[in-house]
C-alpha positions as CSV (number, residue, x, y, z in Angstrom):
1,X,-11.7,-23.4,-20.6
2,X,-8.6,-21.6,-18.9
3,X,-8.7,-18.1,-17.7
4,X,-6.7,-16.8,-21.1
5,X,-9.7,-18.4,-22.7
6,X,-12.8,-16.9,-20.5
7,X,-11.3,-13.4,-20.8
8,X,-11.0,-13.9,-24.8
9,X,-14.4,-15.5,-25.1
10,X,-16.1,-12.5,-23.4
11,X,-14.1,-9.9,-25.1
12,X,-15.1,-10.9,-28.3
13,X,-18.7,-9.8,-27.6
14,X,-20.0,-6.0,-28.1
15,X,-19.9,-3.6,-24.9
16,X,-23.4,-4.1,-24.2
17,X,-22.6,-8.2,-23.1
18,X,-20.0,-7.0,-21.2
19,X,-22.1,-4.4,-19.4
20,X,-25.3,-7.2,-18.7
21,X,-22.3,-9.8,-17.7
22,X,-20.4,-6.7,-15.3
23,X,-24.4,-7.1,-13.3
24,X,-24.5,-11.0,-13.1
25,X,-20.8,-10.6,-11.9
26,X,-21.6,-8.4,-9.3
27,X,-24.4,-10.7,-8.3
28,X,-22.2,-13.9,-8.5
29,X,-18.8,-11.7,-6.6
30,X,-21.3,-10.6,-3.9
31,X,-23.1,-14.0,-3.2
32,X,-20.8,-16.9,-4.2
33,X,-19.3,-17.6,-0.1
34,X,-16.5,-20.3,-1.5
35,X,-13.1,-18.0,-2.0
36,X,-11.2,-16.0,-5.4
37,X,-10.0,-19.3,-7.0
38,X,-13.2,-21.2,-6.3
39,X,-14.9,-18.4,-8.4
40,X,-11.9,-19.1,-11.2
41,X,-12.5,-22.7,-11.7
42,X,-16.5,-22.1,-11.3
43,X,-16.0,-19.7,-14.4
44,X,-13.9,-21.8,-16.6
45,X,-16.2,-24.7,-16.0
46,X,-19.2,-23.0,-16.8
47,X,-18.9,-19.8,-18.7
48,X,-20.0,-16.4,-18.4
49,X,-21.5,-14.8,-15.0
50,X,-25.3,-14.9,-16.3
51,X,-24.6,-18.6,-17.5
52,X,-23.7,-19.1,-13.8
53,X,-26.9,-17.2,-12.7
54,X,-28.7,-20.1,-14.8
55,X,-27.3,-22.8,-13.4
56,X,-29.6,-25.2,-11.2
57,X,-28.7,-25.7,-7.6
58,X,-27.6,-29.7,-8.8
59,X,-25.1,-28.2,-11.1
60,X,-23.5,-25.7,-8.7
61,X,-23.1,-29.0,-6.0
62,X,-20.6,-30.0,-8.8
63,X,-18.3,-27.2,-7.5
64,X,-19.8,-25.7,-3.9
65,X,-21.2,-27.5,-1.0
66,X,-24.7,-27.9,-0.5
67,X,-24.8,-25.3,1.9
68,X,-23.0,-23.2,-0.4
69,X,-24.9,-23.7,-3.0
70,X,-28.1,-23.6,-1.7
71,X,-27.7,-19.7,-0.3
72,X,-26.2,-18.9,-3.7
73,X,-29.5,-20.4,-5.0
74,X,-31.6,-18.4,-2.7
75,X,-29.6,-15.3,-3.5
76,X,-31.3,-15.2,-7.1
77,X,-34.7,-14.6,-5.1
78,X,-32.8,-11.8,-2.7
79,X,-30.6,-9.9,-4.9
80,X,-32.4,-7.1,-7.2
81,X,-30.2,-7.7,-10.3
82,X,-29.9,-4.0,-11.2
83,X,-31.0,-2.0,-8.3
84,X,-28.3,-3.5,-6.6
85,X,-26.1,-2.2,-9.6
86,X,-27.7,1.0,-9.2
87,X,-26.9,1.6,-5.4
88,X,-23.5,0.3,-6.2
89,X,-23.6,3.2,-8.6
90,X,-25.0,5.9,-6.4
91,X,-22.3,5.3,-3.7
92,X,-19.4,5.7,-6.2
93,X,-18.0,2.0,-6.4
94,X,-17.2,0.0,-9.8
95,X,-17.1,-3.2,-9.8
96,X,-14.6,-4.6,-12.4
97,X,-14.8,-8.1,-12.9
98,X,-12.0,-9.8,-15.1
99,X,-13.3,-9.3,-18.0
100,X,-13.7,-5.8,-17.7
101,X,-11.5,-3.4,-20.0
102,X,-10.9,-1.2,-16.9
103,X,-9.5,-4.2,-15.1
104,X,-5.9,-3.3,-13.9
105,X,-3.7,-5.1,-16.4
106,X,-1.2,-5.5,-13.6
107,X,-3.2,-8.1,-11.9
108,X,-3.5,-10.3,-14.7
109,X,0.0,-11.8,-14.5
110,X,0.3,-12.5,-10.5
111,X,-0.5,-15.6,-8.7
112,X,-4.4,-16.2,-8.2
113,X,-5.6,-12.7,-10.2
114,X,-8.6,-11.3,-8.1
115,X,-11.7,-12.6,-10.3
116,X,-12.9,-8.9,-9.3
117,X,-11.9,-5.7,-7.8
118,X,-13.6,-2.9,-6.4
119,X,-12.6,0.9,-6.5
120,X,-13.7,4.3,-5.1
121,X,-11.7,7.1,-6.8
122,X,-9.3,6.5,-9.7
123,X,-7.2,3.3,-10.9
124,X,-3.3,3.3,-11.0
125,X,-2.0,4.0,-14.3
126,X,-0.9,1.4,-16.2
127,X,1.7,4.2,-18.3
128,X,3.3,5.5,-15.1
129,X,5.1,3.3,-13.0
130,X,4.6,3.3,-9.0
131,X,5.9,2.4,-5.5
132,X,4.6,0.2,-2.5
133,X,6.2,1.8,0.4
134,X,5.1,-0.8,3.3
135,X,6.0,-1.1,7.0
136,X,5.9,-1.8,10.5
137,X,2.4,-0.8,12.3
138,X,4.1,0.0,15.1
139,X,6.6,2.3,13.8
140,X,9.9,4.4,15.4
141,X,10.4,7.7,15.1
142,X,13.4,7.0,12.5
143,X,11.1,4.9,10.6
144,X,8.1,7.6,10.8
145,X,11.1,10.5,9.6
146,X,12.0,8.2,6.8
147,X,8.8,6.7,5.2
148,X,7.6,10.6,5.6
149,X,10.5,11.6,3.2
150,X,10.3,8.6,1.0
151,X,6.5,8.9,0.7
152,X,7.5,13.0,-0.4
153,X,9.8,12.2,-3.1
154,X,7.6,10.0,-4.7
155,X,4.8,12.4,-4.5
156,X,6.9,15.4,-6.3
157,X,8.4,13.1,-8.8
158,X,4.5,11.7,-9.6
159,X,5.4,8.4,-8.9
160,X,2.3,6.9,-7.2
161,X,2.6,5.0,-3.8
162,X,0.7,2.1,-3.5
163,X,-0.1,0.6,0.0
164,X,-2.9,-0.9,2.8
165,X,-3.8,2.7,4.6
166,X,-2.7,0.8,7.5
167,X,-1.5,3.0,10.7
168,X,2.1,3.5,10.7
169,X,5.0,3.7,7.9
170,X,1.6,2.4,5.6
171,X,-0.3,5.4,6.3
172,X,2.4,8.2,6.6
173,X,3.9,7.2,3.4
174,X,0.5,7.5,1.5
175,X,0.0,10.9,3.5
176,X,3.5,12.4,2.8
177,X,3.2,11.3,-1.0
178,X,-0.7,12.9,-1.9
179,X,0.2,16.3,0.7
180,X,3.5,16.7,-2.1
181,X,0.7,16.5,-4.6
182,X,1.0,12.9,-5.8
183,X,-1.2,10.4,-6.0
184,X,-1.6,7.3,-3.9
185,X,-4.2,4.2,-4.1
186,X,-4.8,1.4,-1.2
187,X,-5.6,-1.9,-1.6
188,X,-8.0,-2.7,1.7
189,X,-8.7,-6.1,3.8
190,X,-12.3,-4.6,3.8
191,X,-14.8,-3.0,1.8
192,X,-14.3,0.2,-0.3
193,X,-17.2,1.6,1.7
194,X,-15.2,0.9,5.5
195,X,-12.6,3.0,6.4
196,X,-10.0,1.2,8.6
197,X,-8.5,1.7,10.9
198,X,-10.8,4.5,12.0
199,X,-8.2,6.8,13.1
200,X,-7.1,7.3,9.3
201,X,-10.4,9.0,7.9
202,X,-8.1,12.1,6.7
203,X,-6.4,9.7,4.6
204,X,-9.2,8.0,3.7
205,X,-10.9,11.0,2.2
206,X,-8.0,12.3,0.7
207,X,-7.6,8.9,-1.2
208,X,-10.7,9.7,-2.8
209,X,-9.9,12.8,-4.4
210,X,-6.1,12.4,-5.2
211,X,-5.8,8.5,-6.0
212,X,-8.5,5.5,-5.2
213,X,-9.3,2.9,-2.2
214,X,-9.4,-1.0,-4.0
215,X,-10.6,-3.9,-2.7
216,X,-11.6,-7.6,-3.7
217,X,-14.1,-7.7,-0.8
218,X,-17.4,-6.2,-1.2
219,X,-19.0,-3.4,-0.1
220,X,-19.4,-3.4,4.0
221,X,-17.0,-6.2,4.3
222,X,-15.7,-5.6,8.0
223,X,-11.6,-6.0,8.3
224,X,-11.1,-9.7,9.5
225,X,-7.3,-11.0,10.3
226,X,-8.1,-13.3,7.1
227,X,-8.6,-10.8,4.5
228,X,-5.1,-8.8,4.8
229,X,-2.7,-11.8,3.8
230,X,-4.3,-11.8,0.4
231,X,-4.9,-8.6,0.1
232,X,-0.9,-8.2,-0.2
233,X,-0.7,-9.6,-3.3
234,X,-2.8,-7.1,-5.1
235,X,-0.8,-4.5,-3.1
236,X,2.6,-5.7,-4.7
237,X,0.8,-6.4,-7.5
238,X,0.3,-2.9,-8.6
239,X,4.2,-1.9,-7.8
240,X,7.0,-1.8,-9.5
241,X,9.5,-1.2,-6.9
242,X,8.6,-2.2,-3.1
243,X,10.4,-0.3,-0.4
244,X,10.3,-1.7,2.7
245,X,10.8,0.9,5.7
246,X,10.6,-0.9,8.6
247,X,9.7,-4.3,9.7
248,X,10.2,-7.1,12.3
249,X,12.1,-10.3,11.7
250,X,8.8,-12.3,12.1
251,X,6.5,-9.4,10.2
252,X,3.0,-9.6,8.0
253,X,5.3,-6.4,6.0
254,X,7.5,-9.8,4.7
255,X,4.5,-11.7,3.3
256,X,4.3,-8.7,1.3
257,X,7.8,-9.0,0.4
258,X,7.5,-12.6,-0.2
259,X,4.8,-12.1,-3.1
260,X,7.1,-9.6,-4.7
261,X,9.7,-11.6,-5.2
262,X,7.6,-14.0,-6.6
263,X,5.9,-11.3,-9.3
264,X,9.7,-10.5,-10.1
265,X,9.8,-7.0,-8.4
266,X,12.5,-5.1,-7.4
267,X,12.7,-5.1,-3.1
268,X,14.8,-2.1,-1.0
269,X,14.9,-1.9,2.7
270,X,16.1,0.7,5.0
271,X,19.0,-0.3,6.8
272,X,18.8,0.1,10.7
273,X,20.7,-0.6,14.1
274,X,21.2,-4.6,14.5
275,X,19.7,-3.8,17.9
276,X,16.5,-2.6,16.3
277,X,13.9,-5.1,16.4
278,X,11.8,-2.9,14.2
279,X,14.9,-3.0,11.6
280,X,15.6,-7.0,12.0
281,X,13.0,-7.7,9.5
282,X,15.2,-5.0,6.9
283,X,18.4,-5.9,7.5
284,X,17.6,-9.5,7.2
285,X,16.2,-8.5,3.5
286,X,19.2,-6.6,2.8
287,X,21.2,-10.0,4.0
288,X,19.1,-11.7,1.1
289,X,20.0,-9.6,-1.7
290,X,17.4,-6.6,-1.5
291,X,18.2,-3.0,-2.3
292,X,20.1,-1.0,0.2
293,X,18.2,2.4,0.4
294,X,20.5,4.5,2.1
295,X,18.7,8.0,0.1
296,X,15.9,8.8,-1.9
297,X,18.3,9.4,-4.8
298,X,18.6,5.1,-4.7
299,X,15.2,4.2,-5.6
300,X,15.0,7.0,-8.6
301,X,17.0,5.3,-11.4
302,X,14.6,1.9,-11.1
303,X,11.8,4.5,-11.8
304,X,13.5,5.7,-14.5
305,X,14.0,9.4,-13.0
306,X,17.0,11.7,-13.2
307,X,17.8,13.6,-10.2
308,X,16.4,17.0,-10.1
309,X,18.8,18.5,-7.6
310,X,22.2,18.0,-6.9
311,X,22.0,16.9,-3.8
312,X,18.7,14.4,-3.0
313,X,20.3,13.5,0.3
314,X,19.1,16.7,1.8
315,X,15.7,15.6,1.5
316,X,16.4,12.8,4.7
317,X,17.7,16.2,6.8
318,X,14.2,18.4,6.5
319,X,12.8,19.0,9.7
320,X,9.0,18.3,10.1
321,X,8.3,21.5,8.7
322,X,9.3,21.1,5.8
323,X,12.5,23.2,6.0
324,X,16.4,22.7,4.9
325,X,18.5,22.6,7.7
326,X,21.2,24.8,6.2
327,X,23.5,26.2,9.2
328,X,26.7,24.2,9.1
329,X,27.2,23.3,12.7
330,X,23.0,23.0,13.5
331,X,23.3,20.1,10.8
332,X,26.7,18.7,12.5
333,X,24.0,18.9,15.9
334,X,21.3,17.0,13.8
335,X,23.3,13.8,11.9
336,X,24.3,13.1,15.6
337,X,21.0,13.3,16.1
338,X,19.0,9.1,16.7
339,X,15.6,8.4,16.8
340,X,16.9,7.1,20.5
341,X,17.8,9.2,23.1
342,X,21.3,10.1,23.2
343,X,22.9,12.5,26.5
344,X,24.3,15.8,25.7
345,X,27.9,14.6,25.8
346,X,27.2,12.2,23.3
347,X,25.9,14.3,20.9
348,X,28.9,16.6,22.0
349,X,31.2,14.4,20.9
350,X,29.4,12.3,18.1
351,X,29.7,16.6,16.4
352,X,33.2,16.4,16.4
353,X,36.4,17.2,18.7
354,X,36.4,21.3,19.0
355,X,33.8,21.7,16.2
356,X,31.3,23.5,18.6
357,X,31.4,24.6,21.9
358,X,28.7,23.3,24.6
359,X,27.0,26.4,24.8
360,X,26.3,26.0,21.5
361,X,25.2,23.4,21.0
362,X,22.5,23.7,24.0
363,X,21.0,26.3,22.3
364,X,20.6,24.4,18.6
365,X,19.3,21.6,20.7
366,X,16.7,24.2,22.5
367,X,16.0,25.3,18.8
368,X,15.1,21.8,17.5
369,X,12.6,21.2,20.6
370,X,10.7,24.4,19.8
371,X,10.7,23.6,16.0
372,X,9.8,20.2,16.5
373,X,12.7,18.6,14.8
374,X,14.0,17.1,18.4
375,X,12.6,15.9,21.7
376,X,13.7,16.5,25.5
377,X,14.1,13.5,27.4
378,X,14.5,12.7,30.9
379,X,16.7,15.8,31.4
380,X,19.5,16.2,29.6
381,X,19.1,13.3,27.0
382,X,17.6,14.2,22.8
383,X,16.6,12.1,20.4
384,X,14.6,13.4,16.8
């Protein structure tokens, strides 16, 4: 039978099945070494997970190697059905196979569905609609400014923000969107249980409380350069919008982009400087046909959101603190600002001809490196 046909077959049976077939999955998800789709054709061949769990080791050869099926074999000696449930329990995981009526409904119309998914926390909503906001690792300052802003609008406007929790435009956005009180989930290439990389702990635990942490690896699964390609799809999965804030011409950011396209999804990019590598890998999307995100206020009609101020582009002129920038002539001082430095008589004249005097503008530029907003460099040379 075909997938369409396993899913109907088991959901015809009363909660309990599902509930005894949710343990042999686990068992079958957490032992099976042979890949997602070798677990697909596996169950339409056979049937449900405990009809798998019966199978001899001559029948499984049919579909695994004999190494492979031989320590899927042994695991039925190894693996305490339900006290392996139990911990699973007692450390705050589900496991939702398929079949299971929590299973994000999203997933089941992308290319090569997870055949299960694990989550710590909550589940994206399948009423509201959502955002992956994705980018470079390896971010610029511009790029850290504007995935902080995007990831804030979301967050206000309850749009969730879906990403990987990687360092970088991945992690600030996430951040930026749960600290304006919205939620956020990330789709790991490791277990629920591993937090990675390391240095994002905060926004690991804050995942927990004010969105979830999926995975399709199980519990203690260590990150491997294998598991985040696939992982992507799940990511874009979720979305309905993907907004890509910064990423090389050659980037892992673009796979994502790639499976997108493919689910039908709307793409945006933030434009950048030709000379940008970091912004090669946008502009290049742009080229292709994806959204030009020159403001928040572009993404909110694809989410179905009226503005709520007049003007949304203020939001991109908020200094790390949080505040407006409201002076006339201090944000004349900051749109000449760049994320690269820039000498005072640049900035001088990138203000305007006549439209403030030097000694003026010294001390706005003073102002912004106490705040925070700007950064001294090499003398007499700024940049945000």
């Amino acid at each position: 039978m075909d997938k369409g046909q396993a899913r109907q077959g088991l959901n015809r049976q009363p909660d309990s099945f599902l509930e005894e077939q949710a343990v042999y999955a686990y068992w079958f998800h957490g032992n099976h070494f042979a890949g997602n789709r070798k677990m697909w054709e596996i169950s339409e061949k056979i049937g449900t997970p405990k009809q798998i769990y019966e199978c001899g080791i001559e029948e499984l050869k049919v579909f695994l190697t004999e190494k492979q099926a031989g320590r899927l074999e042994r695991s039925k000696h190894t693996w305490d059905l339900y006290k392996k449930w139990e911990e699973l329990i007692e450390e705050d995981i589900r496991f939702l196979p398929f079949f299971h009526k929590e299973y994000p409904a999203y997933l089941n119309n992308i290319p090569d569905p997870p055949w299960g998914i694990y989550v710590k926390g909550k589940l994206p909503s399948s009423r509201t609609l959502s955002a992956a906001v994705i980018g470079a690792r390896q971010c610029s300052e511009y790029g850290r400014h504007c995935a902080k802003k995007i990831g804030e609008l979301l967050g206000e406007n309850g749009i969730p923000v879906i990403s990987g929790m990687a360092r970088g435009i991945d992690g600030i956005g996430q951040r930026a969107a749960l600290e304006a009180g919205g939620e956020s989930f990330a789709v790991l290439g490791c277990g629920v249980d591993v937090c990675y990389p390391k240095e994002n702990r905060g926004l690991y635990h804050m995942l927990e409380k004010q969105g979830g942490i999926l995975s399709e690896y199980p519990p203690k699964t260590q990150p491997a350069a294998v598991n985040f390609p696939p992982r992507n799809r799940i990511i874009s999965g979720l979305s309905d919008l993907l907004i890509v804030v910064e990423a090389k011409e050659k980037s892992g950011t673009l796979i994502t982009v790639d499976m997108a396209l493919e689910q039908g999804k709307e793409v945006f990019a933030l434009p950048g400087r030709v000379t940008d590598a970091l912004s090669a890998g946008c502009n290049h999307l742009i080229r292709q046909g994806a959204g030009i995100l020159t403001s928040p206020e572009d993404i909110l009609p694809v989410l179905g959101i009226e503005k709520r101020r007049s003007d949304l582009r203020k939001l991109w002129e908020r200094s790390e603190e949080g505040t407006l920038i409201n002076d006339p002539e201090e944000r004349r001082v900051y749109r000449a600002l760049d994320s690269a430095p820039k000498n005072i008589e640049q900035i001088w004249l990138e203000c305007g001809t006549g439209q403030i005097d030097m000694r003026r503008l010294m001390e706005i530029l003073l102002e912004f490196c106490v705040t925070g907003i700007a950064v001294q460099e090499g003398g007499c040379y700024y940049r945000l």
